[in-house]
N, C-alpha and C positions, 0 to 999 in steps of 0.2 A: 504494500500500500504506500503510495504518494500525498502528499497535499502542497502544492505550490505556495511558495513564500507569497503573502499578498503582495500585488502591483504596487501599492501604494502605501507610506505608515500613516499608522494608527497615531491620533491624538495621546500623548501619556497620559492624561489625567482622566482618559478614558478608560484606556488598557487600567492603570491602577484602580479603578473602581471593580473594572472585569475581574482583577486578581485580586479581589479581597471579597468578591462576594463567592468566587471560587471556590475560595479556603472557606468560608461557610458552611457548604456540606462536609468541612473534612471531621473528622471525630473530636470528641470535646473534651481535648487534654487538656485545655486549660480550667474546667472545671471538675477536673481531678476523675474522669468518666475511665482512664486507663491506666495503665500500670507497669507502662513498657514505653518504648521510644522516645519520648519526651520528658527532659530532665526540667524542671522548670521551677526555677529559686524565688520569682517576685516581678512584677513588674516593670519595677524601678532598676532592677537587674536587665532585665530583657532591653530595657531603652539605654541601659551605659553601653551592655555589650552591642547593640544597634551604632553607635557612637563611634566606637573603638573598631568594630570590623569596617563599620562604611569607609572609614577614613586610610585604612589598608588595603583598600576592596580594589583597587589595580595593581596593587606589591606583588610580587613575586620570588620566593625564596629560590629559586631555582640556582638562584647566584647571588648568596650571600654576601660576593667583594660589592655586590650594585646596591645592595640594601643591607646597610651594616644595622640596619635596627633590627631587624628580623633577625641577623646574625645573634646579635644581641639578648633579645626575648630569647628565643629556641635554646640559647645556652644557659639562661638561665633558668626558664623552665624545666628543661631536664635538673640541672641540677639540685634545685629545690625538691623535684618530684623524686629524685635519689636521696635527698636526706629526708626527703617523709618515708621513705620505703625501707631506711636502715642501714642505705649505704654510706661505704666514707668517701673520701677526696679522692682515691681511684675510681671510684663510678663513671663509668660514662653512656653515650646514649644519642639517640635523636630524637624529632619529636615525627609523626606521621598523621594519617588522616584519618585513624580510627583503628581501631581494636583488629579488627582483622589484617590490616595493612602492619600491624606490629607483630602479630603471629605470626604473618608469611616472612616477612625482615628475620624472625628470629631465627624459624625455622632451614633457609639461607644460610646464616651466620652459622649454625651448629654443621649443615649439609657442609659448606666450603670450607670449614676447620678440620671438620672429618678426612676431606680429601687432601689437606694440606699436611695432615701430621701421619697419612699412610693409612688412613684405620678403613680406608676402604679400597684396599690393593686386592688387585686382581679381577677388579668389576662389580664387586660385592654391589647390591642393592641396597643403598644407606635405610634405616628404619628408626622409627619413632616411634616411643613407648610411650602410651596417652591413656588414659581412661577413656570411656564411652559417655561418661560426661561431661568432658573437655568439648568447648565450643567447635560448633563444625569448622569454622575459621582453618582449623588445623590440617581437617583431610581436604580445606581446598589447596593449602598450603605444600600438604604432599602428594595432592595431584599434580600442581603447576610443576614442582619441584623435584616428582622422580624422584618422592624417598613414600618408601613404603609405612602407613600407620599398622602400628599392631596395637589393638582394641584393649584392654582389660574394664573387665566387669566391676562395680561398687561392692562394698564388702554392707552387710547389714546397716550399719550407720549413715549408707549412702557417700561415704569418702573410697576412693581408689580403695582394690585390694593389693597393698604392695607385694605380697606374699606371689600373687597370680604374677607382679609387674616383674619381679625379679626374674621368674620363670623365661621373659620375652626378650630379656635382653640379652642382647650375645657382641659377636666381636664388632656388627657394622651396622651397630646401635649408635645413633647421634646423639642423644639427649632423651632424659626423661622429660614428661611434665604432668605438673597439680594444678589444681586452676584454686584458686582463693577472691571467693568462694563458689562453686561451679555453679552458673545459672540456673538450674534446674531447678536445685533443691535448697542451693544456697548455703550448702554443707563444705568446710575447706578441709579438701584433701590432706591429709597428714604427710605434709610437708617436712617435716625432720626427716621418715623414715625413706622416703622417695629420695631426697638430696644425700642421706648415707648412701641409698643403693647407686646414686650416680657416680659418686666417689668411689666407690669402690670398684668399680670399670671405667673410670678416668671416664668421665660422658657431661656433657653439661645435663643439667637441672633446671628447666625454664618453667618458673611458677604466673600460671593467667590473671592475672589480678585485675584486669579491663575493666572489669565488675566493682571490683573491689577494693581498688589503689587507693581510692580517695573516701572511700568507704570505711575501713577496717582500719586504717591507724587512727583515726578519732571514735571510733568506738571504742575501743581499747584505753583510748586518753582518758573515756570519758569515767569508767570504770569497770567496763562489761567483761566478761573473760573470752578473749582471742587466740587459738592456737598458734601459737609461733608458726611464720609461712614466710616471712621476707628475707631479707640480704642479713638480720643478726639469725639467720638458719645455715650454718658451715655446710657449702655444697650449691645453696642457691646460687647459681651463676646469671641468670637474668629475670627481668620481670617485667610484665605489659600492663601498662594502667592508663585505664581513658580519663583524661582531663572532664570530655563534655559527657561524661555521666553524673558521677555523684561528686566531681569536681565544677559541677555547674557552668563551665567553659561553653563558649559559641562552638557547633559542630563545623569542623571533624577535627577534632583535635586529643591524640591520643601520645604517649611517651612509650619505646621501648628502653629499659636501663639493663645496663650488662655490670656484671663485678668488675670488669676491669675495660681499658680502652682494646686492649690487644685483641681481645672478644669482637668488641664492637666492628673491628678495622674488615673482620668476615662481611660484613652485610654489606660493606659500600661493591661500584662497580666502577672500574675504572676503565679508560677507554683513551688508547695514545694514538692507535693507526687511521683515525677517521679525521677524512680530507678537511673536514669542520672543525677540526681544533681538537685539543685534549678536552675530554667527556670525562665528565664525575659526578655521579650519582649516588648520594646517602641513601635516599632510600625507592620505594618503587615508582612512587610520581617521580616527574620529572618536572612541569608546573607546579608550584605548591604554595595555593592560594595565601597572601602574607595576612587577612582578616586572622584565621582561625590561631596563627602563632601570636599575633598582636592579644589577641580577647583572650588567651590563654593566660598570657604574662600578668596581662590586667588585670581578671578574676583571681588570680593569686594573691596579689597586691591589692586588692580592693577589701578580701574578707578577710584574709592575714589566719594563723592560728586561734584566735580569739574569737572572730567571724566564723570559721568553719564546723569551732567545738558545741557554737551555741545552735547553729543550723541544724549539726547532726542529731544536739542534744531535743531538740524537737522532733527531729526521723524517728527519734528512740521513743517519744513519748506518745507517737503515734502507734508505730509498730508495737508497743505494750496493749495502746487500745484493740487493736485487731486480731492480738495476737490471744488477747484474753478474752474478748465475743467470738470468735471459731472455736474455741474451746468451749465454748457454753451455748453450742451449736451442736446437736443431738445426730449424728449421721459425719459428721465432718473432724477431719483432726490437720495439723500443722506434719509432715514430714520429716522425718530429723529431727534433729536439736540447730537450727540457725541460730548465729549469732546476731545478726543484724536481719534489716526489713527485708532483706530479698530472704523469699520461701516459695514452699510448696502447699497446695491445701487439696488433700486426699481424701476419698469416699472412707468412713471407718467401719460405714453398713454395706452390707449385699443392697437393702432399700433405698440406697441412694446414689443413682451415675453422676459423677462429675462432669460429665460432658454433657446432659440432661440439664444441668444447674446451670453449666456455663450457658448453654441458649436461652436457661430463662433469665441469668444476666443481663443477659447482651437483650431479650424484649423488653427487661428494666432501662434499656438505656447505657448500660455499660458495655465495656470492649476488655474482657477477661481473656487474658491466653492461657494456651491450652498445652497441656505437657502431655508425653505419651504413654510413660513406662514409668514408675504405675501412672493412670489414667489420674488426671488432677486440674487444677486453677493453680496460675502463678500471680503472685503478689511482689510487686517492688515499689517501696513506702518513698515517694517525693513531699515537697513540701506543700504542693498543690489538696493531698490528702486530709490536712490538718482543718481545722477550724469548719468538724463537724461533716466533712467528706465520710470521713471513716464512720461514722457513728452511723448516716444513710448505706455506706456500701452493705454495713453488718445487718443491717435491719432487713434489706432486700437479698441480702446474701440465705437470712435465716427465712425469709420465705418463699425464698427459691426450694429451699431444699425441701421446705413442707409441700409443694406444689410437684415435686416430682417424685416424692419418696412415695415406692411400692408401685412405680407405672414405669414398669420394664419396657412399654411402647416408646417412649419418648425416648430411648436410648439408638433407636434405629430412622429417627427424622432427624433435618436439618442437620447441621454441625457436626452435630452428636450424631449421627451414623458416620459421617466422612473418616472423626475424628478416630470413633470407636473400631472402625476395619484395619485403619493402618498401626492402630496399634495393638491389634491383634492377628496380625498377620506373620508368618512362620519366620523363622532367621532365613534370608536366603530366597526370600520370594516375594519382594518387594519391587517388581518390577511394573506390576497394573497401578499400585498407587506412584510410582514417578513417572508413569508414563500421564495419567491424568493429573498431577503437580505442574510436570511441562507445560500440558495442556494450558492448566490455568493460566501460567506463566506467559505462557505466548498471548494470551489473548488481555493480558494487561496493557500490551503494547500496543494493542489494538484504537485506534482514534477514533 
């Protein structure tokens, strides 16, 4: 399908009405209706960081020597985001476009080190030892990258079982990884035991904290009990943490940080034979919009450690509200033990589908998502939630469930039959649901 650029432009202050009545139909994050995608701190936030990236919004980091500010921001952004993370003055790092763009960087990094110090002589197929609740980020990571994922199962608690992890790694293993704390379930991978098993086959240890970088060191400040999972963990060698999550940052704006520079020096690419000059590339962009390093530097410097403690200390006093109405919700329990707001919220009855609950969410007007294994709602506590969001979500949450409990029919309409096949479907035989995934996918594009 085509559509010709019009003949002639459009008036802006026409197109700008076009595009704000657009956004109109989109879902109602900003009255806290979702629980995914959109990080969103405050108003008055939203109009600095508008301020800060407009004024960047033709910079280009692509070359640093042309824009020493961006030089600037980036380096110190990383740095900052390595002493939240536990690292010392050898940390080093770049920053990228988002969480995935730092898994594949990392993934890179361990793949070209491997080949660099021999561990994968005589053609070995490098491989990568991940949990199955490690973000997909990773197996697109070792698609692009021609290194093989090898899967390990969650152990009861829903963290990695290292016991299985240890079993997978052998001589032309790159790296382990934990993610802190896995999206899912919002459970952090024990981390100590994973970084001894990388040490002890000389491999890096790359912990996903995307989720969680900006999450998990002020919870811990605050007073909550955090399992050890960062750079004071002997063995962690690098870690991903997205600024525009629970760092409140303008998207895309994410940090890869490595234990050392020498690590880091794997991920760049360098380029001396092409007729256009010496090429060097930090990371996979090559354009890199200078907004999203500008609003990053600035949101750091705006809310300071003091700003951030007291943000999160309200995540915390919601996440208690929720966390103790699903619990005094008859059919329904929390997943794990999380520490912080990201969770899972699971059927405890045969009488109640979660996927059943979720559609009559989503007819309350909410945008719940939906986990596969086990069948559940995911929960990620922003600040949009506070000030009586939660107290509605609970109320309609507890009469969702009364509305479907004991009507095994509603399990096989709408959502909930989509959602309910694919995850019940065999290991191994998952090819009619990507082939109608595709499907949908292609017809997004559709104009």
């Amino acid at each position: 399908m085509s559509v010709p650029i019009p003949e002639h432009g459009t008036d802006r202050g026409r197109l700008l009405g076009e595009v704000r009545a657009a956004a109109s139909g989109d879902v109602d994050w900003h009255g806290g209706r979702t629980f995914s995608l959109v990080y969103h701190h405050s108003d008055e936030h939203q109009a600095f960081l508008e301020q800060v990236v407009g004024s960047f919004l033709s910079t280009n980091a692509l070359n640093p020597l042309a824009f020493q500010s961006l030089r600037r921001f980036e380096a110190e952004v990383v740095a900052m985001t390595a002493w939240l993370l536990g690292g010392d003055d050898g940390a080093a790092g770049t920053m990228s476009s988002g969480g995935t763009e730092s898994i594949i960087l990392a993934v890179k990094a361990y793949r070209d080190r491997a080949r660099r110090v021999g561990r994968l002589a005589g053609g070995a197929t490098p491989n990568l030892v991940l949990p199955v609740t490690a973000h997909p980020a990773f197996l697109k990571a070792c698609h692009l990258l021609d290194v093989e994922p090898r899967l390990i199962e969650v152990a009861p608690e829903l963290g990695v079982d290292v016991t299985a992890a240890a079993e997978r790694v052998d001589a032309a293993t790159i790296a382990v990884v934990g993610s802190a704390p896995n999206y899912p379930y919002g459970v952090i991978d024990p981390i100590p035991e994973l970084a001894a098993l990388a040490q002890q086959h000389d491999v890096g240890c790359h912990v996903d904290a995307c989720l969680g970088g900006f999450l998990l060191p002020w919870v811990e400040r605050l007073g909550r009990d955090v399992p050890p999972w960062d750079f004071r963990v002997p063995g962690v060698t690098s870690i991903s943490a997205d600024l525009h999550k629970y760092g409140f940052t303008a998207k895309g704006a994410s940090v890869i940080v490595y234990r050392d520079a020498a690590l880091r020096r794997h991920q760049f690419q360098v380029e001396t034979g092409w007729p256009g000059g010496v090429w060097l590339s930090p990371t996979i962009a090559g354009t890199r919009p200078g907004g999203a390093i500008a609003g990053a530097w600035a949101t750091l410097h705006a809310f300071g450690v003091d700003g951030y403690l007291d943000l999160h200390r309200g995540l915390l006093e919601t996440t208690d509200v929720l966390r103790k109405g699903i619990d005094d919700i008859d059919g329904l329990a929390v997943l794990g033990d999380p520490p912080a707001g990201v969770f899972a919220v699971g059927s405890s009855t045969d009488e109640v589908d979660a996927y059943a609950v979720a559609d009559a969410m989503e007819a309350r007007g909410w945008h719940p998502d939906r986990l596969l294994r086990p069948p559940a709602l995911h929960v990620m506590v922003t600040p949009v939630h506070a000030d009586g969001v939660a107290d509605r979500f609970l109320a309609d949450l507890a009469d969702s469930v009364e509305e479907v409990r004991g009507r095994p029919e509603l399990s096989t309409q709408g959502q909930a039959a989509m959602y309910g096949m694919v995850a019940t479907l065999p290991e191994g035989e998952h090819e009619p649901a990507e082939e109608f995934l595709l499907g949908l996918i292609d017809g997004l594009y559709e104009v």
